[in-house]
PADOSE-26175 format. One record per residue (C-alpha): residue number from 1; x, z negated, y negated. Coordinates in steps of 0.05 Angstrom, whole numbers. Example, Ala and Ser with C-alpha at 12.3 -4.5 7.8 and 13.67 -1.06 7.14 Angstrom:
% PADOSE-26175
(1,(246,-156,90));
(2,(273,-143,21));
This chain:
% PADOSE-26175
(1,(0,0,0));
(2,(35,21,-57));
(3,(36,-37,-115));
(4,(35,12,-187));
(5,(24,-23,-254));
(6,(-36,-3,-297));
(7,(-25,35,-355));
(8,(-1,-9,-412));
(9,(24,-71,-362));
(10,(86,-92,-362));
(11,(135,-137,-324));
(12,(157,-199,-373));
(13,(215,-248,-346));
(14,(185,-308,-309));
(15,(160,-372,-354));
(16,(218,-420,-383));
(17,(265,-360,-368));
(18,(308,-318,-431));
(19,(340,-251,-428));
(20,(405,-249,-459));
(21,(415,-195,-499));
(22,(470,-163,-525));
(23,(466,-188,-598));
(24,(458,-260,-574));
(25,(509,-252,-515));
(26,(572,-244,-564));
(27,(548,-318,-583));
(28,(547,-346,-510));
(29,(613,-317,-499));
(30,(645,-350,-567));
(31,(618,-422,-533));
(32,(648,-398,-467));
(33,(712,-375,-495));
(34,(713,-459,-531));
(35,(707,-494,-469));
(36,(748,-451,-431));
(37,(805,-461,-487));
(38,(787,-540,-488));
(39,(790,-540,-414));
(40,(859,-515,-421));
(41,(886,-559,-469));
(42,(856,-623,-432));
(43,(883,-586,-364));
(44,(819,-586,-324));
(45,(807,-529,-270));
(46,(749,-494,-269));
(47,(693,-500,-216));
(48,(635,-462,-196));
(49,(585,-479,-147));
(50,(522,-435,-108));
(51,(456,-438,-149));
(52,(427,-476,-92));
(53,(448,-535,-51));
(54,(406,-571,7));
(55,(350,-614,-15));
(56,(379,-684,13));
(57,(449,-674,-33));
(58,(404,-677,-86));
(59,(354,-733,-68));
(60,(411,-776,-50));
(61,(448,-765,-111));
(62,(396,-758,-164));
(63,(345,-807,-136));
(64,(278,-790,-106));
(65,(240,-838,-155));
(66,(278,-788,-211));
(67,(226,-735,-246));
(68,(283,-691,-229));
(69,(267,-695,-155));
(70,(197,-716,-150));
(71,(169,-669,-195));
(72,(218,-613,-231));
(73,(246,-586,-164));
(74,(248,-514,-143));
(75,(242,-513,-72));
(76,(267,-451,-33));
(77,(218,-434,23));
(78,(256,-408,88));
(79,(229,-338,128));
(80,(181,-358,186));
(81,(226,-333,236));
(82,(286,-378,203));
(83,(328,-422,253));
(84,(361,-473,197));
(85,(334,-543,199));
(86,(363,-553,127));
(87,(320,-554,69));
(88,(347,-524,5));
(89,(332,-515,-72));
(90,(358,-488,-140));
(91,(409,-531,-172));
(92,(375,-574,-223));
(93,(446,-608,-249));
(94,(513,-601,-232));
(95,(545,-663,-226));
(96,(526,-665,-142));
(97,(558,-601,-122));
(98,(619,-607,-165));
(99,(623,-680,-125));
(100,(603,-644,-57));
(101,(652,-584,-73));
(102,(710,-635,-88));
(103,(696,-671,-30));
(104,(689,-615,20));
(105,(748,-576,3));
(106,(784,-634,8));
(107,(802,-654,-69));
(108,(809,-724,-61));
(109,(851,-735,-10));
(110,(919,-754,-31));
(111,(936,-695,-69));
(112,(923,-725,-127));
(113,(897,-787,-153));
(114,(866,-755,-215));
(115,(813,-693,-208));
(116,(804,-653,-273));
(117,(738,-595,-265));
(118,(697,-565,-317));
(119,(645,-519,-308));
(120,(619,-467,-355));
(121,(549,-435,-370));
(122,(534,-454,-303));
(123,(454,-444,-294));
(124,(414,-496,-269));
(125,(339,-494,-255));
(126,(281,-551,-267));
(127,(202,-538,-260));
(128,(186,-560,-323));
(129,(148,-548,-385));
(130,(197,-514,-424));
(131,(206,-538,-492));
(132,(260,-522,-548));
(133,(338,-505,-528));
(134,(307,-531,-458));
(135,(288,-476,-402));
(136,(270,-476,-332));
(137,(340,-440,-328));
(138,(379,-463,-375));
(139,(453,-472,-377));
(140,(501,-524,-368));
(141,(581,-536,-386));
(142,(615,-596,-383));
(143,(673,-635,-343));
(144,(674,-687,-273));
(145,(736,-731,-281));
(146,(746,-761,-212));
(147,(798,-817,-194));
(148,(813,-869,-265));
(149,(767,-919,-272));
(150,(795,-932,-340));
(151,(758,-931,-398));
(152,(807,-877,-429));
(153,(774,-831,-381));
(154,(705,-849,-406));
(155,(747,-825,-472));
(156,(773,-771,-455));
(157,(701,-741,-424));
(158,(669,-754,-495));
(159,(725,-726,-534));
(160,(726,-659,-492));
(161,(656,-651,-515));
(162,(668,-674,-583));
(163,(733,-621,-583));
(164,(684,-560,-557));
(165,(633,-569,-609));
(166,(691,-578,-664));
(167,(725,-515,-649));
(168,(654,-480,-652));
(169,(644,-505,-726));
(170,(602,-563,-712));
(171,(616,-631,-753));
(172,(542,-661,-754));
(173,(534,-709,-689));
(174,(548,-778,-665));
(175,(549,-824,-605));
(176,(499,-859,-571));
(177,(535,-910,-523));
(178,(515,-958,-470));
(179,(529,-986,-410));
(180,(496,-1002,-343));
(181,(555,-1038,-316));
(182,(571,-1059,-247));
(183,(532,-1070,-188));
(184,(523,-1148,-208));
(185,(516,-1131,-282));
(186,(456,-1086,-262));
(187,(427,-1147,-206));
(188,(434,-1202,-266));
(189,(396,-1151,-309));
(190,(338,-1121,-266));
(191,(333,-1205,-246));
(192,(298,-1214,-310));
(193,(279,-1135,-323));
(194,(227,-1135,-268));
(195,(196,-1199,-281));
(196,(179,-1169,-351));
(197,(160,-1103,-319));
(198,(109,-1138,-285));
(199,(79,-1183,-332));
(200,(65,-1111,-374));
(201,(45,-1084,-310));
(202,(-27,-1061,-331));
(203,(-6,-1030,-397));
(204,(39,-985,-357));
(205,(35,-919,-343));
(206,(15,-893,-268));
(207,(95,-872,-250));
(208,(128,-938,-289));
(209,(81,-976,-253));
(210,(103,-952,-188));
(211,(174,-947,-209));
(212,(171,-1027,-224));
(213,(178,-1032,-151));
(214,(214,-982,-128));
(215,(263,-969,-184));
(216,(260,-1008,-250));
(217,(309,-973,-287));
(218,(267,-909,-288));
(219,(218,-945,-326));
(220,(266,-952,-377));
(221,(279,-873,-376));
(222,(199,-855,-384));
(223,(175,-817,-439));
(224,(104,-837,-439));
(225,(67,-863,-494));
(226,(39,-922,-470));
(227,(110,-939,-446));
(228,(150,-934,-504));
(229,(131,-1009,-541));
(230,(150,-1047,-470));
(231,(216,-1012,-468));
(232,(230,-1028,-534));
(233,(221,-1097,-520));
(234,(255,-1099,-448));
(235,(318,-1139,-441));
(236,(376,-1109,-451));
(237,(423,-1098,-409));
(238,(498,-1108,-452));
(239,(467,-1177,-462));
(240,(479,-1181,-379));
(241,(543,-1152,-368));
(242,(602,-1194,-320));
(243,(674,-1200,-370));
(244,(693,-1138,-338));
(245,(646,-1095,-353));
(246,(647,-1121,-428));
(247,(721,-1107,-436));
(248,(712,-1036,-412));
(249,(659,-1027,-450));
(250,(697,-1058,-508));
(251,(760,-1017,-487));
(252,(721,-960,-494));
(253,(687,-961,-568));
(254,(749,-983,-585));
(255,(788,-918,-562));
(256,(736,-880,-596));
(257,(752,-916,-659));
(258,(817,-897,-655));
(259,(813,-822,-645));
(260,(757,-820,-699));
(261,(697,-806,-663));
(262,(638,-842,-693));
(263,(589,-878,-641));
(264,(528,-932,-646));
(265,(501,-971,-592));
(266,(438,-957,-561));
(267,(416,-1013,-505));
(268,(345,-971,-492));
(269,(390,-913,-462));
(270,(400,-903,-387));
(271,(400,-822,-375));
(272,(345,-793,-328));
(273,(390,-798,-266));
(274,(404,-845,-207));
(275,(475,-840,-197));
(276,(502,-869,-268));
(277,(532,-939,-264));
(278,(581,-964,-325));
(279,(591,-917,-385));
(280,(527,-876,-411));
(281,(522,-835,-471));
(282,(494,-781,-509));
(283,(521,-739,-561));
(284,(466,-723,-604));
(285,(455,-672,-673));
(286,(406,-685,-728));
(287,(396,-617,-742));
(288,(360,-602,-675));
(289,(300,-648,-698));
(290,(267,-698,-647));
(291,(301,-667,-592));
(292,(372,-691,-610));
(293,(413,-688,-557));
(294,(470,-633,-544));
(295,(497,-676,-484));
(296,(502,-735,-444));
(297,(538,-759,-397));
(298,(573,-829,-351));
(299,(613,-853,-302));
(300,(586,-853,-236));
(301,(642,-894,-197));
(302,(590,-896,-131));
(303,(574,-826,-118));
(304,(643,-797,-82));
(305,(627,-852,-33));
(306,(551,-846,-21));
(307,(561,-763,-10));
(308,(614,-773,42));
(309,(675,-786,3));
(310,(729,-837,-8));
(311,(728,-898,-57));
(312,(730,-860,-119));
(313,(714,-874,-197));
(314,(684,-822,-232));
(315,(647,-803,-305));
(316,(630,-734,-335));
(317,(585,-701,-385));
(318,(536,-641,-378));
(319,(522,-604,-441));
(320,(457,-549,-457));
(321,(485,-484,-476));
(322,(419,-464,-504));
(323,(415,-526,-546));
(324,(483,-513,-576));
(325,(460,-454,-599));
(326,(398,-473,-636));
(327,(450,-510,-676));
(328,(498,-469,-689));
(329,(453,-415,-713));
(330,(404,-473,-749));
(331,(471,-488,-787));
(332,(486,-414,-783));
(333,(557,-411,-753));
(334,(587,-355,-758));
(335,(671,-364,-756));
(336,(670,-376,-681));
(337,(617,-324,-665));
(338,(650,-271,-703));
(339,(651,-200,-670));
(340,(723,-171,-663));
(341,(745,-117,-707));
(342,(716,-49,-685));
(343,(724,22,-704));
(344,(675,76,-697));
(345,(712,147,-674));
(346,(674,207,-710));
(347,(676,276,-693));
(348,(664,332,-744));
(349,(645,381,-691));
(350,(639,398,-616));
(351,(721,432,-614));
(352,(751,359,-632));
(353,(700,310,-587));
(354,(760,312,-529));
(355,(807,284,-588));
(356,(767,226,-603));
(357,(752,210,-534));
(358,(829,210,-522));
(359,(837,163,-585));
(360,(782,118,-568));
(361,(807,108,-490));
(362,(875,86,-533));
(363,(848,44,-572));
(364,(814,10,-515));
(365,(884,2,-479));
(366,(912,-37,-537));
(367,(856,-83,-521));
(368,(820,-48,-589));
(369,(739,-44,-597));
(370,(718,29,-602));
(371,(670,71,-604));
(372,(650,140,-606));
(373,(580,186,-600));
(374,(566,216,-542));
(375,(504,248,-556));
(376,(533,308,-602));
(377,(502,285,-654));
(378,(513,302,-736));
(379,(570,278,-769));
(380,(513,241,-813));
(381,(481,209,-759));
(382,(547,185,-713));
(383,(560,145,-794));
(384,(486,126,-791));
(385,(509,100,-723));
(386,(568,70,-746));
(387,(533,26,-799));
(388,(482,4,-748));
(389,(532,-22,-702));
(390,(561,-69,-765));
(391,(638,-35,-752));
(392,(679,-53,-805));
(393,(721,9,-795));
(394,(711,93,-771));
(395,(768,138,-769));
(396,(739,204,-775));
(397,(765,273,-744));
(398,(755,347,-769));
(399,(795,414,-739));
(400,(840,395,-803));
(401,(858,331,-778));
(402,(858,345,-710));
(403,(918,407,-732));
(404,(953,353,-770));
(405,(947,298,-724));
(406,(918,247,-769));
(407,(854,223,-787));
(408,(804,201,-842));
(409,(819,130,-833));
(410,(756,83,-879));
(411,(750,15,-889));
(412,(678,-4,-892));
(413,(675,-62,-921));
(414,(723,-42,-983));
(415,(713,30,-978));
(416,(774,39,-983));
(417,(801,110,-938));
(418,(864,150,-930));
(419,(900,191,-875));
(420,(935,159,-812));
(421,(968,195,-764));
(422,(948,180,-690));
(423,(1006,151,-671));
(424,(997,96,-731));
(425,(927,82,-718));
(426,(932,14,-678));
(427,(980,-19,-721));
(428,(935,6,-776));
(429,(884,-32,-745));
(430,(924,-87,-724));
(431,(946,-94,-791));
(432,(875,-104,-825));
(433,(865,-164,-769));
């Protein structure tokens, strides 16, 4: 039965999904081309993991009481005739598979005592009501650190953030900071947490009230209205912390201080995931309006060991590509984002298009931008063209020129235009960079 669309219908890209178009794409590729640089100077490796994982990594990771897993999975359904036992589904973070990766392949297992990985524009996938900068795909960067359990690592994970959105023009955020300390930190706190949980139990919403029970700290992570007045009066949990979690958390604000990244502390933050313990923070812009946050991000010192691993500390930060760029084009950006210099290779006439075809392939081989027409079009149009394409530069080519081997070489942006000979034309170009 043949499946033809009606006249007029057309195929639109699935709900909480974005093309990326070529316009917007030289953008994603100036945020890529930051974290890759970033990732270099801190001396992380990059990592990059399948799309989908099975279901358990997730639910034992990321918590089944989480709205990640109970409600904002997508579940991959296997053929009928399909052998596998194994349930899978579309990556909705990254922090499991990096953990899974490093432990399958072996990572931390006395090679090294210190695990650097970053991951970059890295899709991830969550059935939810898409909102702004926040899509059922959206995309991720953003580091794992496994092996210190210092607090310079919980440092050194904020400041690589801080250092990506600084080289991308950015100066407008801060730090939101808390910590969920230890094991017995967390057992002195939810002592007196669940208590007050359930004394507000019937002014609760439907999942806190459950979560009381099953997983108090997820009440503490709801974004319900009826919620929002208990959490604001819950006890906090820096008021419970053992010595040592104070003096890392102390350790910590205090190495921010010193390498000039401003923080506050917020005791109502606990991230949306199971698997933080310690360290928690956001980094968060006013200019994206009520929904802040550019990324967030904790240690996670239990994690290695629940997937399979060894003893192992951990912390690391995700950050939303699409969210970065609501900002940096809110704040319009530009010095980052800029589109290298290109030129524009016009032909006069149909006897010298094999000329500029030669040029432009040069120009291309010293790793120029070029471009030429290729649909024999008018000298008018191919300028036409030219101007469309915002080149700053066209170098323009006539039986003259092409007898005495240079061109019409014009500045667009000064107007300014005189002849070069071929052979000059990349320094020519060169030299305007």
């Amino acid at each position: 039965m043949e499946n033809k669309l009606s006249k007029g219908e057309l195929i639109q890209a699935p709900r909480g999904t974005k093309d990326i178009l070529p316009e917007e794409a030289v953008k994603w590729r100036a945020i890529e081309q930051a974290v890759h640089e970033v990732g270099r100077l801190f001396g992380y490796g990059e990592i990059r993991t399948p799309a989908f994982e099975q279901l358990r990594l997730f639910k034992r990771a990321v918590g089944e009481e989480t709205d990640i897993v109970s409600k904002e999975m997508f579940l991959l359904q296997p053929k009928a005739e399909s052998k596998e036992d194994d349930e899978y589904a579309l990556r909705p973070e990254l922090t499991a598979p990096v953990v899974r990766a490093a432990i399958e392949h072996g990572m931390l297992t006395g090679q090294s005592d210190c695990v650097r990985l970053y991951y970059c524009s890295a899709p991830n996938f969550r059935y939810e009501k898409p909102q702004l900068g926040r899509l059922r795909q959206h995309h991720q960067f953003g580091t794992e650190l496994l092996g210190p359990a210092s607090p310079l690592a919980d440092a050194e994970t904020i400041s690589f953030a801080i250092s990506v959105f600084r080289k991308l023009g950015l100066a407008n955020f801060r730090v939101r900071l808390n910590s969920l300390g230890s094991k017995e930190s967390r057992e002195a706190w939810k002592n007196v947490l669940v208590p007050y949980l359930r004394d507000n139990i019937s002014k609760l919403s439907k999942d806190s009230q459950r979560r009381t029970e099953t997983n108090p700290l997820r009440v503490l992570d709801s974004k319900a209205p009826e919620d929002q007045e208990i959490i604001r009066n819950a006890p906090k949990i820096l008021e419970y912390l053992n010595e040592n979690d104070r003096k890392h958390f102390g350790d910590l604000k205090l190495a921010l201080s010193e390498i000039d990244i401003e923080y506050h502390e917020d005791p109502l933050l606990v991230r949306g995931i199971d698997y933080y313990t310690g360290t928690v923070f956001e980094v968060t812009s006013s200019d994206l309006g009520s929904q802040d946050a550019l990324c967030g991000g904790g240690r996670y010192n239990d994690l290695v060991e629940q997937l399979g691993g060894p003893v192992c500390a951990a912390v690391g930060f995700g950050a939303g590509v699409e969210r970065l760029l609501l900002v940096l084009d809110k704040l319009r950006v530009e010095n980052a984002m800029a589109t290298p210099t290109q030129i524009y290779v016009v032909a006069q006439n149909e006897i010298v298009r094999p000329k500029v075809f030669e040029i432009a392939q040069n120009l291309r081989d010293a790793g120029i931008s070029a471009l030429f027409d290729q649909n024999n079009r008018s000298m008018k149009a191919q300028m036409r063209d030219a101007d469309r394409v915002h080149t700053g530069l066209v170098y323009i080519i006539g039986e003259s020129e092409l007898a005495s081997g240079a061109g019409i070489y014009k500045n667009m942006r000064t107007g300014s235009q005189g002849l070069v000979k071929f052979e000059d034309l990349v320094p020519a170009i060169l030299t305007e960079d």
